[in-house]
C-alpha positions as MATLAB code, in Angstrom:
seq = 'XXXXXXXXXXXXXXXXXXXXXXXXXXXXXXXXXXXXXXXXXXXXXXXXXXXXXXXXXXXXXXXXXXXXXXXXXXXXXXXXXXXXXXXXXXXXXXXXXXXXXXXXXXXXXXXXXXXXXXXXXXXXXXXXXXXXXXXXXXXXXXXXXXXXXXXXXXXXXXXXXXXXXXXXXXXXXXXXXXXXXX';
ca = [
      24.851  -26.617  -15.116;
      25.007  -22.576  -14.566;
      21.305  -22.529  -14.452;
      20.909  -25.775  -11.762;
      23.390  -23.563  -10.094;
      21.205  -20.215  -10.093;
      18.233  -22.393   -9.209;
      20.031  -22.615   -5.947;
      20.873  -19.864   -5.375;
      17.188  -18.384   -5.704;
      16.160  -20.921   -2.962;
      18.830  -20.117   -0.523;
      17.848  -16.385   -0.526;
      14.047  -16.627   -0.827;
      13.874  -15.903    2.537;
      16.299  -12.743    2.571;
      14.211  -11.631   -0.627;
      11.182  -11.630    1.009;
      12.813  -10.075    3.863;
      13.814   -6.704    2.207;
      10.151   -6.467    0.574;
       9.066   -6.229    3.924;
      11.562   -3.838    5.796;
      11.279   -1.703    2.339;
       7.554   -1.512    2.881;
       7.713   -0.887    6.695;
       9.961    2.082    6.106;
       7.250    4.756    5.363;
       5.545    3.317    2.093;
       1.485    3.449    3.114;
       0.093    1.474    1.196;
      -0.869   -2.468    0.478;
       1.938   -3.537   -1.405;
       1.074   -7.204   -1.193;
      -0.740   -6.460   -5.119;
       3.055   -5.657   -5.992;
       4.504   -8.195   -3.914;
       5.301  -10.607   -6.463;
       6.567   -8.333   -9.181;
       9.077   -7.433   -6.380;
       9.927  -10.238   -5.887;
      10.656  -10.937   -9.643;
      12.911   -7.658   -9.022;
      14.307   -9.306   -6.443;
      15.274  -12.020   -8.544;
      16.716   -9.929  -11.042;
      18.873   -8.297   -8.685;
      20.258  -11.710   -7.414;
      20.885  -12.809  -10.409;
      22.746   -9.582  -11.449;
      24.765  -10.482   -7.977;
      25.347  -13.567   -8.871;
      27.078  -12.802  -12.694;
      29.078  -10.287  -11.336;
      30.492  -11.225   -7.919;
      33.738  -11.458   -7.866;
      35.021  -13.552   -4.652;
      38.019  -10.953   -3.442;
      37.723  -11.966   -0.178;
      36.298   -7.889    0.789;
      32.544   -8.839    1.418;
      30.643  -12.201    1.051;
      28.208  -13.164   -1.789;
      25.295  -12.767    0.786;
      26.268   -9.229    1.459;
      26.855   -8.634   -2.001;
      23.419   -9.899   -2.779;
      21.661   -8.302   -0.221;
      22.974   -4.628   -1.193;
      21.674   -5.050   -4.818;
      18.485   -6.540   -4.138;
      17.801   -4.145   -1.304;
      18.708   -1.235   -3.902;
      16.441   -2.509   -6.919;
      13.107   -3.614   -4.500;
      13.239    0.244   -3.462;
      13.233    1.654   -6.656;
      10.680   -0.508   -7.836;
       8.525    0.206   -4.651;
       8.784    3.794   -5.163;
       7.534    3.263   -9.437;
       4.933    1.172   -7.614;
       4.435    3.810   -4.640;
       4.431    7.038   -7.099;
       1.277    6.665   -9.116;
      -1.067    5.891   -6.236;
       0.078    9.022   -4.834;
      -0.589   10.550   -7.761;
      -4.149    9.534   -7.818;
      -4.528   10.600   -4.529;
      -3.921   14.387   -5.832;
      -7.196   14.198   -7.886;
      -9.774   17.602   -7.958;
     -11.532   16.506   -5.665;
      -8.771   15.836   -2.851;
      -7.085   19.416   -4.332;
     -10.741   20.590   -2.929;
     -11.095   19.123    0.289;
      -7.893   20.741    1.711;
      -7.358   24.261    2.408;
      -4.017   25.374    0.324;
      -4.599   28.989    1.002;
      -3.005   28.559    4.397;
      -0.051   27.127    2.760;
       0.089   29.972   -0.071;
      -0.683   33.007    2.536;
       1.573   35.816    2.085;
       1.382   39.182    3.875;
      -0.025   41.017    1.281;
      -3.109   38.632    0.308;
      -6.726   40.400   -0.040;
      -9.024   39.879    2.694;
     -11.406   38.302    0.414;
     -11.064   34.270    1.445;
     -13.129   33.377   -1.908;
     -11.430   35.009   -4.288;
      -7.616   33.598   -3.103;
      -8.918   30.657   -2.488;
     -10.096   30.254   -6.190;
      -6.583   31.537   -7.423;
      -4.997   29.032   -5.524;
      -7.090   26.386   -6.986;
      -6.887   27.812  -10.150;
      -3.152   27.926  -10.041;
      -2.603   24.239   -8.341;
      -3.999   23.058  -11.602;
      -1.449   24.753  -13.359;
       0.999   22.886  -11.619;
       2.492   19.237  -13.279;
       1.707   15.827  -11.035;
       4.913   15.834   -9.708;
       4.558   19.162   -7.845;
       0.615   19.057   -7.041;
       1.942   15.574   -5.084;
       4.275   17.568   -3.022;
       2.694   20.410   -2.430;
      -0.611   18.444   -1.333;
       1.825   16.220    1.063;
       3.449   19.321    2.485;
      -0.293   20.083    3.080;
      -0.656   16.778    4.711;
       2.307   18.000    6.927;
       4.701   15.202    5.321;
       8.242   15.425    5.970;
      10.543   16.406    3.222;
      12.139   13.477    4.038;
       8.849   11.390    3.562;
       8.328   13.068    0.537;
      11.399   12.247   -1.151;
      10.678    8.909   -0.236;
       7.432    8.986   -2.348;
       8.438   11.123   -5.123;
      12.648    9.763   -5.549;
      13.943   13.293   -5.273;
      15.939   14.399   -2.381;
      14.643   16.555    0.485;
      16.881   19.926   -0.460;
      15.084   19.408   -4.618;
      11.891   18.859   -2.545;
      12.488   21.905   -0.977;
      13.871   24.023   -3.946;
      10.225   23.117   -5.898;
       8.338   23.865   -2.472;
      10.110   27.377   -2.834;
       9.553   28.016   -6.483;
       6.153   26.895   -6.153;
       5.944   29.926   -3.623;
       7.612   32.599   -5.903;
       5.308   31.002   -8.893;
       2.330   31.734   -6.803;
       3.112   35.207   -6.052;
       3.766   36.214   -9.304;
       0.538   34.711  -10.179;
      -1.405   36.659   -7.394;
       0.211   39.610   -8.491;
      -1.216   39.263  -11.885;
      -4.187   38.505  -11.220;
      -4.589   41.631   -9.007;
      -3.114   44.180  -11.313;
      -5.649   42.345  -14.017;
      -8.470   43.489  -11.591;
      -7.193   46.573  -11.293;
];
């Protein structure tokens, strides 16, 4: 009987499941989600029926609302475990090639030899983990923080802290590298 009941359920909200995959993909997420769509909606699913087992009729909020606040919350984390390793990808060699991070590395007392810091900075990007070659190639993009914590599920004052270790890293780095030529 519990199941026939669920059933329901599921059909009522279709349309509000559907909804949120939508609004959460319209919110910043770039890329064709409609490969994920029904695994999201599975989430979705999930969600309700975690709603569903554990709504307690108080009289504070109704089931819909309820519903809606759980589902919303487990479509975007899914979208962003989606989301994250197609960023990822797009941090490959060859994209860590194209753009210039010596800009974004400069510091007052660089050598005027372009070549050389630009082959330390390459060299030390692929020192870096995934997680901070992402936001560092973003930043580079001129992405928010706050679009980069969408991507990478960290908030914009950790994306910041990592943008500003990455920084001291990299200087410490230079400055071994020059007293090793010295």
């Amino acid at each position: 009987m519990e199941e026939n009941t669920f059933e329901k359920v599921v059909e009522d909200n279709r349309k509000m499941i559907y909804s949120i995959i939508n609004s959460v993909a319209s919110i910043g997420f770039k890329t064709d989600y409609s490969v994920f769509e029904d695994d999201l909606f599975q989430e979705g699913c999930i969600a309700l029926y975690n709603a569903f087992n554990s709504f307690k009729p108080d009289g504070s909020a109704k089931f819909s609302t309820y519903a809606y606040m759980l589902i919303r919350r487990r479509i975007i984390h899914k979208f962003r475990e989606f989301y994250r390793p197609i960023m990822y990808e797009s941090c490959s060699y060859d994209s860590v090639r194209e753009i210039d991070y010596l800009s974004y590395f400069k510091t007052p007392d660089m050598h005027d030899d372009e070549t050389e810091n630009y082959s330390h900075a390459v060299t030390f990007l692929n020192t870096l983990n995934d997680i901070d070659k992402a936001i560092v190639t973003m930043r580079k993009r001129k992405m928010s923080y706050k679009d980069i914590s969408k991507v990478i599920n960290l908030t914009p004052k950790q994306i910041d802290n990592r943008l500003c270790r990455i920084r001291r890293h990299y200087r410490a780095y230079l400055k071994e590298k020059t007293e090793q030529t010295s």
